[in-house]
C-alpha positions as CSV (number, residue, x, y, z in Angstrom):
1,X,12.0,51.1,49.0
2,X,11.5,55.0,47.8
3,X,8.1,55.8,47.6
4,X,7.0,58.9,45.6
5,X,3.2,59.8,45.9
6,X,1.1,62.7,44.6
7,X,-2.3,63.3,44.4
8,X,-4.8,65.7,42.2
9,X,-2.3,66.0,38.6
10,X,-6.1,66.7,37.1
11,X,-4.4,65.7,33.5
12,X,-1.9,69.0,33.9
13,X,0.5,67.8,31.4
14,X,3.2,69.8,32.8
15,X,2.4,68.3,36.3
16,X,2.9,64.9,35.2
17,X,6.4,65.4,33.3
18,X,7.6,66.8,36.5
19,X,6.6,63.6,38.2
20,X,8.0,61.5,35.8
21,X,11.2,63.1,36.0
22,X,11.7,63.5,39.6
23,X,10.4,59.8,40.5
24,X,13.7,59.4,37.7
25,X,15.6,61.4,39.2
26,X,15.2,60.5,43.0
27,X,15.3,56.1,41.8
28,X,11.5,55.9,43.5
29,X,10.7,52.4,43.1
30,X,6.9,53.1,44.2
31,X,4.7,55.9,42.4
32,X,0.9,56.3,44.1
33,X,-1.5,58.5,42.1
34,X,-4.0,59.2,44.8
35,X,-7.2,60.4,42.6
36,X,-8.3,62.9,40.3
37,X,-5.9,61.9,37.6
38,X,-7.6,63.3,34.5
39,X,-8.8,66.4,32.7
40,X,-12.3,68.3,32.8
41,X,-10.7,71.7,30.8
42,X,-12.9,72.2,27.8
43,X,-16.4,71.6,27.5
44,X,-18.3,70.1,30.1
45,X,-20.3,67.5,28.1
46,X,-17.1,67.0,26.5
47,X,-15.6,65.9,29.3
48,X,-15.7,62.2,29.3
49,X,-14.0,62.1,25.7
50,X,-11.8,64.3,26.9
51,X,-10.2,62.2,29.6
52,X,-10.2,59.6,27.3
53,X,-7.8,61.2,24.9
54,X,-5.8,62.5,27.6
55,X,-5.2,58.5,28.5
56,X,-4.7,57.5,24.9
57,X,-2.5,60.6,23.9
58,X,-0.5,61.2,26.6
59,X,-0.6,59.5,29.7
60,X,-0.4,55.8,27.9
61,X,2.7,56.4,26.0
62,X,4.3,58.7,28.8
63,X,3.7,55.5,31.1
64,X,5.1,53.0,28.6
65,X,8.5,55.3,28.4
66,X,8.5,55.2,31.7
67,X,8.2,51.7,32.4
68,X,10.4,50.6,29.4
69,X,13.1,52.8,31.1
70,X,12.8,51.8,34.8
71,X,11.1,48.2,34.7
72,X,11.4,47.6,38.4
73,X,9.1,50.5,39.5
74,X,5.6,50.2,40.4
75,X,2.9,52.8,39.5
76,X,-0.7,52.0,41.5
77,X,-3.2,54.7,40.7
78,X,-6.6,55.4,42.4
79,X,-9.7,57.5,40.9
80,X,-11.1,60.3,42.2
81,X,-14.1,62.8,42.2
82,X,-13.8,64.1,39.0
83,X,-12.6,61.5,37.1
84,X,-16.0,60.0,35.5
85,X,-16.7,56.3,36.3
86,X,-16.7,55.8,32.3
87,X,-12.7,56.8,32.3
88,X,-12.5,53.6,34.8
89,X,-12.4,51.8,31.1
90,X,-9.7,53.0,30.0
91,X,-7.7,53.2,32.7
92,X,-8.5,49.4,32.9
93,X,-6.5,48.7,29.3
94,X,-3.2,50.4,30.9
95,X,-3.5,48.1,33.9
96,X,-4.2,45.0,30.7
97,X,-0.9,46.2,29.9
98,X,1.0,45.8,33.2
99,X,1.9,49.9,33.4
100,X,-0.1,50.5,36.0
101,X,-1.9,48.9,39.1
102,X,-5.1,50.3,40.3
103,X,-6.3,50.6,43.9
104,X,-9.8,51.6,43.5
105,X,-11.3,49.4,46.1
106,X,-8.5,46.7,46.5
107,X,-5.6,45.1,48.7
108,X,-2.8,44.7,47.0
109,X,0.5,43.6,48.3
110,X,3.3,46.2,48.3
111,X,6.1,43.6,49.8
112,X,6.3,41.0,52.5
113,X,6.1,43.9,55.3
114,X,3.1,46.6,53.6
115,X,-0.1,45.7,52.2
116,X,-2.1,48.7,50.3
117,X,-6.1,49.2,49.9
118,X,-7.6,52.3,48.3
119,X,-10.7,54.0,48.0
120,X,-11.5,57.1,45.8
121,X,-15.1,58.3,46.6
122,X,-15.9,61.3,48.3
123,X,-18.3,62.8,50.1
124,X,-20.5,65.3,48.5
125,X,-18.9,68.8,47.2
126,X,-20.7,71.2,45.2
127,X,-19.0,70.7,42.2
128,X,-20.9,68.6,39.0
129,X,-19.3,65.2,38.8
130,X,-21.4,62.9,41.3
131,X,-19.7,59.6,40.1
132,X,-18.1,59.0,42.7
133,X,-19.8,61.4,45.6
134,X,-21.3,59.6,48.4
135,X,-23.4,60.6,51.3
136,X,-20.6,60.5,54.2
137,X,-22.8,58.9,56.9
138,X,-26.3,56.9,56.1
139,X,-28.1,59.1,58.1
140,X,-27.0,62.8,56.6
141,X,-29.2,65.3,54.3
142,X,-29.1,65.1,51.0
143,X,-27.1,68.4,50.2
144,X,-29.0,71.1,47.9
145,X,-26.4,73.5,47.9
146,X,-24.8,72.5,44.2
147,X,-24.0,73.2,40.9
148,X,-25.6,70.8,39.6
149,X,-25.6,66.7,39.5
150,X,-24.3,65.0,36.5
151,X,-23.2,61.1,36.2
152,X,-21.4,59.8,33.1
153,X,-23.9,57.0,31.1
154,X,-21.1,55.4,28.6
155,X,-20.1,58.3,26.9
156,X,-22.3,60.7,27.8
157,X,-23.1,63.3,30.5
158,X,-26.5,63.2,31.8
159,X,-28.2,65.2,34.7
160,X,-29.6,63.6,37.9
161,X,-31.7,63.9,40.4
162,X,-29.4,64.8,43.4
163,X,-31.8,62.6,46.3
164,X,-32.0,59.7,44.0
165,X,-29.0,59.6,43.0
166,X,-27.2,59.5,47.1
167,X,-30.0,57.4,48.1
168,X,-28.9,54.8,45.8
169,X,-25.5,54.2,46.7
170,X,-24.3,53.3,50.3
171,X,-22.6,55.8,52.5
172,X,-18.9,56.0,52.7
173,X,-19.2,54.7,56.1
174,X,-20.9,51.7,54.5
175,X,-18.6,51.3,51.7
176,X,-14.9,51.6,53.6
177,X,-16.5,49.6,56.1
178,X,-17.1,47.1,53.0
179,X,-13.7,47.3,51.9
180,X,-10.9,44.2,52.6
181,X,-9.4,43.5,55.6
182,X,-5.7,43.4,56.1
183,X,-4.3,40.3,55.8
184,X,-2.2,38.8,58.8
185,X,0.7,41.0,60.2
186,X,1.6,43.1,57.3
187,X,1.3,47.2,58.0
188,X,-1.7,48.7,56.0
189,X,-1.1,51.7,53.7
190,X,-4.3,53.4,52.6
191,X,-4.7,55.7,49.8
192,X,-8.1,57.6,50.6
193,X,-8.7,60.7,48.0
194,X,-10.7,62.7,50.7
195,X,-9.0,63.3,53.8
196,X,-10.2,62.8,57.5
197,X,-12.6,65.7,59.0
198,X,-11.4,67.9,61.2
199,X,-7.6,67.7,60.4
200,X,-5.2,70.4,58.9
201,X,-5.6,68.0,55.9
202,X,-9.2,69.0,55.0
203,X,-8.7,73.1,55.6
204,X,-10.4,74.7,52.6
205,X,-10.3,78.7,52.2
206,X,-11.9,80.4,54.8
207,X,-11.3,77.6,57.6
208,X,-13.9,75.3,56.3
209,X,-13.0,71.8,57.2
210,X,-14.3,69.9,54.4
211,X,-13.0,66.2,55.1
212,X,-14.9,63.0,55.7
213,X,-16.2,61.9,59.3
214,X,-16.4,58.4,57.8
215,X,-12.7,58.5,56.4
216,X,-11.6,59.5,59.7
217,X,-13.6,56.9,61.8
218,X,-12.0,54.3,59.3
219,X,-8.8,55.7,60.4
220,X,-9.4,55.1,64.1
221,X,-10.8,51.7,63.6
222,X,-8.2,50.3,61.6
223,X,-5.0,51.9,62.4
224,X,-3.1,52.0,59.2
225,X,0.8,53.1,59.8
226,X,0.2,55.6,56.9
227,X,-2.8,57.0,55.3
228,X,-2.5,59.1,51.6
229,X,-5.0,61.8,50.5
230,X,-5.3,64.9,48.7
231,X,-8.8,65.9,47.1
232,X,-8.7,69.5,48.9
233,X,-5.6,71.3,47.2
234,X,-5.5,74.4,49.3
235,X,-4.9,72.6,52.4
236,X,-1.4,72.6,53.2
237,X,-1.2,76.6,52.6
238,X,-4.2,77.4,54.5
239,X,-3.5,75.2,57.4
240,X,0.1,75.4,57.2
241,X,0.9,71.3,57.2
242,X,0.8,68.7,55.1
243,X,1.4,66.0,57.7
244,X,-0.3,65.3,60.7
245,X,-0.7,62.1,63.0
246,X,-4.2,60.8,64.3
247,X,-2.9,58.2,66.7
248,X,-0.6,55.8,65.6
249,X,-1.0,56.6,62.1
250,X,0.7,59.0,59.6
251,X,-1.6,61.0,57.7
252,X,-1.1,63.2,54.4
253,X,-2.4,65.7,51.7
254,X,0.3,67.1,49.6
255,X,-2.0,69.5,48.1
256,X,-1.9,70.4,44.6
257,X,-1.0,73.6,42.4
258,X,-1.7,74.2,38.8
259,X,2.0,75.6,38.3
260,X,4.6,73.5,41.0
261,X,4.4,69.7,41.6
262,X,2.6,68.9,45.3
263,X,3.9,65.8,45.7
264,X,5.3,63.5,49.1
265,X,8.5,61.1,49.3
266,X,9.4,58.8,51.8
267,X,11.4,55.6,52.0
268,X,9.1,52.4,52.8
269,X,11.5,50.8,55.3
270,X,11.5,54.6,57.5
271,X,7.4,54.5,58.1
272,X,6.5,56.2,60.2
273,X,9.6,58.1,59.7
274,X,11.1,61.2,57.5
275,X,9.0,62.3,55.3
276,X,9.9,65.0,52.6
277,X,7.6,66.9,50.2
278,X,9.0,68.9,46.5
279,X,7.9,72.0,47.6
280,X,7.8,72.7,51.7
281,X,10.5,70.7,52.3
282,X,10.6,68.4,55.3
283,X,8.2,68.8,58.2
284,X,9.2,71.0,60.8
């Protein structure tokens, strides 16, 4: 079973076509959106509605063309960062419609062999979307060092206070620890939009490592044979790989660009095995 995954499209039309066509073109019989699916281009208290039209106008009837053409294929999406909790909604009518499948925070079945679960909150960055930011550990600071701290309410952006607003969620450590449990012997697959700390995955400019300590212990604790991220597009050129292994298990970022699809393909009977990604190639 091909699997095709790519993380970060950020509603970049162009992006998305190029996806479409390659998973086409290569017969993937898996796609895996791994977060941050949607637009924030124009205004920023615009923002909300303007994810929603990208769903309606484009990614809805580029999904049912798809699917109408190559019935047997399997999309599962997850959230990310910067795609508001509100465009959850809407999201939720293309699953109604059996085009996609979403992962935010589930265990779904991928065959008899691999089992999935995903989880698209991150910890905190100092961009303006806090939907889905977390404190990484219960015990960390609050950060202050932000742009500001906005939360979608329905349709509208309003601003937050930055301590209440991480004091009133549990930590990611809390919530992946919350998350199912793999069922019997099947292999576990996770989609997690922020990598694992202290990896090549989670390189930012400058040699920041920007990653989550609580996506990583979740990583050592439960030994998935392949973990999916991206969330940090830079990563792969500034660390140089897109690939790394912690343990037993397979992690990776693709990375993102604005202008050349970042994206990972692999074949679900070869894991851990050959991996090979639309822009670097295979790993060295």
């Amino acid at each position: 079973m091909k699997v095709f995954f790519a993380s970060d499209l950020h509603g970049n039309r162009n992006l998305y076509d190029r996806l479409f066509a390659t998973a086409a073109d290569r017969e993937m019989r898996v796609v895996i959106l791994g977060g941050d699916l949607l637009p924030h281009h124009g205004s920023f208290q615009d923002t909300i509605v303007e994810q929603e039209q990208f769903v309606l106008s484009y990614l809805q009837p580029a999904l049912e063309g798809y699917c109408s053409r190559f019935p047997q294929v399997r999309i599962f999406t997850l959230m990310g960062n910067n795609d508001w909790l509100e465009s959850h909604k809407v999201m939720a009518k293309l699953e109604k419609q059996g085009l996609i499948q979403s992962l935010d925070g589930r265990r779904l079945d991928l065959d008899e062999r691999y089992q999935i679960i995903g989880y698209g909150n991150v910890n905190p960055t100092p961009f303006r979307i806090k939907d889905a930011e977390r404190l990484d550990c219960p015990d960390d600071t609050i950060p202050t060092a932000m742009r500001g701290c906005y939360c979608s309410q329905g349709r509208k952006v309003v601003a937050v206070d930055p301590q209440k607003h991480y004091r009133s969620y549990p930590s990611m450590a809390e919530e992946l620890e919350g998350l199912p449990q793999p069922v019997g012997d099947r292999k576990l697959i996770v989609v997690i939009h922020a990598p694992p700390w202290n990896t090549g995955l989670d390189l930012m400019e400058g040699g920041f490592h920007v990653g989550s300590r609580a996506v990583r212990h979740y990583i050592d604790s439960r030994r998935p044979c392949l973990a999916l991220h991206g969330h940090i597009h830079e990563a792969p050129e500034v660390g140089g790989i897109w690939i790394e292994h912690l343990g037993s298990t397979v992690c990776i970022n693709p990375g993102q660009s604005p202008d050349e699809l970042h994206a990972v393909m692999f074949h679900l009977d070869d894991v851990p095995g050959e991996f090979e990604h639309t822009v670097y190639g295979k790993p060295l």
